[in-house]
Backbone as CSV, one residue per row, in Angstrom:
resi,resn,N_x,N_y,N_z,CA_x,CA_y,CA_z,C_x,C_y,C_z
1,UNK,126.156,127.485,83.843,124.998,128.148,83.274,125.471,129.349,82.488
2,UNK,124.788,129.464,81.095,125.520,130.480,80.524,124.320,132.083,80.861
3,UNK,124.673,132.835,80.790,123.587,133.897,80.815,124.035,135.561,79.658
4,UNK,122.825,135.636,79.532,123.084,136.855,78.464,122.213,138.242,79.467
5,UNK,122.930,138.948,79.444,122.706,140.173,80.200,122.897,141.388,79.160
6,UNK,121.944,141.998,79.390,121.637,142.929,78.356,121.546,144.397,79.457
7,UNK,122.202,145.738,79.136,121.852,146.969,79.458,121.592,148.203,78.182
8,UNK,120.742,149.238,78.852,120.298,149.785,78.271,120.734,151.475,79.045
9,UNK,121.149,152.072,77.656,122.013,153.410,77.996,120.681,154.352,77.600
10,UNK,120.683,155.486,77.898,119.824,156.506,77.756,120.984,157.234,77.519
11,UNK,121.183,158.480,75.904,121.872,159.087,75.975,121.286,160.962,76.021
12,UNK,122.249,161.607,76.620,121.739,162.870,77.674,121.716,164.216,76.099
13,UNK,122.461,163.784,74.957,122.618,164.875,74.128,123.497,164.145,73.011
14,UNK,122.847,164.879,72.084,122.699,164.831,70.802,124.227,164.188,70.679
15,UNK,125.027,165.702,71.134,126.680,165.445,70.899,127.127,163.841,71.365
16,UNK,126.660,163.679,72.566,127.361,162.311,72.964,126.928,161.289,72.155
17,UNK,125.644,161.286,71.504,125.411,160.415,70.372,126.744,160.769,69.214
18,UNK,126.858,161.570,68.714,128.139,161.852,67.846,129.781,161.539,68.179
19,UNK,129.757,161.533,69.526,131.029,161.311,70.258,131.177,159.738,70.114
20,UNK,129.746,158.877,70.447,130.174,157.548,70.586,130.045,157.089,69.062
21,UNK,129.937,158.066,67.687,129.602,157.370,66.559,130.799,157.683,65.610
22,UNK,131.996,158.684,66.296,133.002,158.963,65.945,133.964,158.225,66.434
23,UNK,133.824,157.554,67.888,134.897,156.986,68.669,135.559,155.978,67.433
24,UNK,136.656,155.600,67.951,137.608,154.529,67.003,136.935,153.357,67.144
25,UNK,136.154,152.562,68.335,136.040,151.275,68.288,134.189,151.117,66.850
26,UNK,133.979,152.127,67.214,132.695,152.080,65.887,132.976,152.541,65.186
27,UNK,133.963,152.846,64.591,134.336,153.340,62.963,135.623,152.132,62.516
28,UNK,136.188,151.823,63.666,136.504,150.753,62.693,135.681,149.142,62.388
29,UNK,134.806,149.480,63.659,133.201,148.155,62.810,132.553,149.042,61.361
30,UNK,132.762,150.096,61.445,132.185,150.910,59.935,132.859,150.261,59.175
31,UNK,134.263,150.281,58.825,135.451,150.069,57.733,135.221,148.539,57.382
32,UNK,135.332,147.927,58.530,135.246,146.443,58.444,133.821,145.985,57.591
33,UNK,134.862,144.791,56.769,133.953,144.286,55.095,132.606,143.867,55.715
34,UNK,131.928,143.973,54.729,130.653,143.344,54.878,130.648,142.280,55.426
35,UNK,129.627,141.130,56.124,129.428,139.878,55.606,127.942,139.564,56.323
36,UNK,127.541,138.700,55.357,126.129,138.087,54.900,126.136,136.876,55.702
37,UNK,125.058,136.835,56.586,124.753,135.581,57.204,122.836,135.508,56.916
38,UNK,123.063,134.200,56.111,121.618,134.141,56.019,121.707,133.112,57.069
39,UNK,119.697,133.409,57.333,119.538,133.022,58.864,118.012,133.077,58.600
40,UNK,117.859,131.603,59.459,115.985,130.711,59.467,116.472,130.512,60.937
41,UNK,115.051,131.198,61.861,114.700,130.439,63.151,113.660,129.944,63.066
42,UNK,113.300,128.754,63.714,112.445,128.094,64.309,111.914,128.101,65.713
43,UNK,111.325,127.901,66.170,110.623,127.922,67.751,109.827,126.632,67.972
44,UNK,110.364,126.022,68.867,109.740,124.915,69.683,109.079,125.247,70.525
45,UNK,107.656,124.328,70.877,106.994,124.155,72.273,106.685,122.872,72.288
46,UNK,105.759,122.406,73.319,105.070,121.213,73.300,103.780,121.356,72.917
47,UNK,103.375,120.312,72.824,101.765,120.731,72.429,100.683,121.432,73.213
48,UNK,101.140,121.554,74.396,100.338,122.461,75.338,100.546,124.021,75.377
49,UNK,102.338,123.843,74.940,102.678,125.449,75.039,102.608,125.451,76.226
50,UNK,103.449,124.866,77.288,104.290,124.917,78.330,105.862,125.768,78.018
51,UNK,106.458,125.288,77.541,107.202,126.528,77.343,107.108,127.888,77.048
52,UNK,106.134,128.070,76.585,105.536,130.025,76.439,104.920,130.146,78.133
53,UNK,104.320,128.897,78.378,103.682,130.007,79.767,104.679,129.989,80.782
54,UNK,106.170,129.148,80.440,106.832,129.363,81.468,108.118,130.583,80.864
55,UNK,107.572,130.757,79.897,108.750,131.782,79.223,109.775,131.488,78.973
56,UNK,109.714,130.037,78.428,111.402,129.866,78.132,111.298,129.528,76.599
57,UNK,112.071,129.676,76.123,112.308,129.473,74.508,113.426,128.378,74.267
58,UNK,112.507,127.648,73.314,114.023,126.815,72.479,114.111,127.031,71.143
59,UNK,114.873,127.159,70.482,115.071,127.749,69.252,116.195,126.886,68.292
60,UNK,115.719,126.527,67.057,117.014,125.974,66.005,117.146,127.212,65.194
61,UNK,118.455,127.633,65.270,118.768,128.693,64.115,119.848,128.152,63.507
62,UNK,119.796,128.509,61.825,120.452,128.436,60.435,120.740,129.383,60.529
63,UNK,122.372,129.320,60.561,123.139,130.697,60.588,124.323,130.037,59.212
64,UNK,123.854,130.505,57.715,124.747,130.120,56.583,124.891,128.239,56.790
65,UNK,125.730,127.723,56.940,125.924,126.127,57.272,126.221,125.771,58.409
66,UNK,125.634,126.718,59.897,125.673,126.085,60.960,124.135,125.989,61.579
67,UNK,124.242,124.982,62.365,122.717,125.008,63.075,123.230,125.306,64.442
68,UNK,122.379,126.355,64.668,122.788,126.454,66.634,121.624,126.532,67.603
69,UNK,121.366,125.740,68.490,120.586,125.279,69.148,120.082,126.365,70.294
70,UNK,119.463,126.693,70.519,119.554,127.893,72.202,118.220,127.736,72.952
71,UNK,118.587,128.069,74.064,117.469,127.929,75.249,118.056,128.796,76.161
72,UNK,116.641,129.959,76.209,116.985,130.808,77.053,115.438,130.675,78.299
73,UNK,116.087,131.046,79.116,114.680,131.391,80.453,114.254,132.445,80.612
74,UNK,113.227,132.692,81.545,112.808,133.771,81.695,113.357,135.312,81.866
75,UNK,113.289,136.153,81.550,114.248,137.137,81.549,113.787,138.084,82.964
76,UNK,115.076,137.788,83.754,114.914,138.970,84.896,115.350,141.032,84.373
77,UNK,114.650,141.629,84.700,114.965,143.104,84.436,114.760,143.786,85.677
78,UNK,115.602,145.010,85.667,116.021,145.903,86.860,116.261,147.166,86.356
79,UNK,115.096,148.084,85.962,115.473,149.760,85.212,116.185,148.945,84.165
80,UNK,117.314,149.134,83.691,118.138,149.472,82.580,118.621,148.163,82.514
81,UNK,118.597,146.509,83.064,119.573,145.807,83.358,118.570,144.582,82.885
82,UNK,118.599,143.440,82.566,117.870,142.692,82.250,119.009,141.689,81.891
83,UNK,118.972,140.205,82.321,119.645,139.432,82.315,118.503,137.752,82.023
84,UNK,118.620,136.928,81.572,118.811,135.495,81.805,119.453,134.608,81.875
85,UNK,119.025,133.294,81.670,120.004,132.359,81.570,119.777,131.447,79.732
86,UNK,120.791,131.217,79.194,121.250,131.169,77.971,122.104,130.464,78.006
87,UNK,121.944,128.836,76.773,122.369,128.121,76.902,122.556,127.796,75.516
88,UNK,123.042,127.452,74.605,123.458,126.525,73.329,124.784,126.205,72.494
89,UNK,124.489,125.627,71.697,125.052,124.568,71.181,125.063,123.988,69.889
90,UNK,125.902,124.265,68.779,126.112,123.956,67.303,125.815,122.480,67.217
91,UNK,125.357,122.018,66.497,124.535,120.029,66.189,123.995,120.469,64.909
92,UNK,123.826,119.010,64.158,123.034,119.028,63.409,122.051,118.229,63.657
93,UNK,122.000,117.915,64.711,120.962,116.897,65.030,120.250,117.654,66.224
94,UNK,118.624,117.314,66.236,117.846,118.126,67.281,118.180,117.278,68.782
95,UNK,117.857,115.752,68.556,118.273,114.675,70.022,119.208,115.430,70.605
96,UNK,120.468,115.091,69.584,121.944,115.100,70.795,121.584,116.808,71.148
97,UNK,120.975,117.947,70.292,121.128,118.891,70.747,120.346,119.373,72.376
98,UNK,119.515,118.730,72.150,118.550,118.725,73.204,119.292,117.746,74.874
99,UNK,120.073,116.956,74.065,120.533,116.092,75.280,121.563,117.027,75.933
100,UNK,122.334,118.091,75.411,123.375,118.786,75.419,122.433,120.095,76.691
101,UNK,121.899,120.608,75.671,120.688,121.979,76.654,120.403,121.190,77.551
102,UNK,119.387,120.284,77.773,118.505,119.911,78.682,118.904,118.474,79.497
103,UNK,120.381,118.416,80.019,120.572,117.173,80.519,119.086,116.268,81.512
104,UNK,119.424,115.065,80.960,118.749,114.124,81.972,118.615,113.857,83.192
């Protein structure tokens, strides 16, 4: 099961905002070249919209000439901490992608 876990910092002063915008690992994502990803999502349900009332999402995204498939679940949160479960998969086809996320 793959999962995406997300936290959330509260910062205490101004300076430490400046400290983490000076550090080396974000100034050299500053330096580093541009690049352009155009990008179309889509959103699946069924016709009832069973997937919204259970909160899970499936999604086709166009990222430049890839299609990537994702399905995420409901999202657990804790103060600052919020995690689910997250699953996909590059296809150009919706079947096999779906057979891949959602085994039988």
């Amino acid at each position: 099961m793959g999962k995406e876990i997300e936290l959330k910092y509260a910062l205490s002063s101004a300076a430490q905002a400046d400290e983490i915008l000076s550090s080396e690992l974000v100034l050299s994502e500053l330096d580093a070249p541009i690049r352009t990803i155009r990008m179309s999502s889509t959103y699946y349900d069924t016709l009832d919209g069973r997937l919204i009332k259970e909160k899970i999402s499936l999604r086709r995204r166009q990222e430049n000439d890839e299609v990537v498939y994702t399905v995420k679940t409901p999202k657990f949160s804790d103060g600052a901490l919020s995690a689910r479960g997250e699953w996909q998969v590059v296809s150009d086809n919706f079947d096999d992608a779906l057979l891949f996320l959602i085994p039988l």
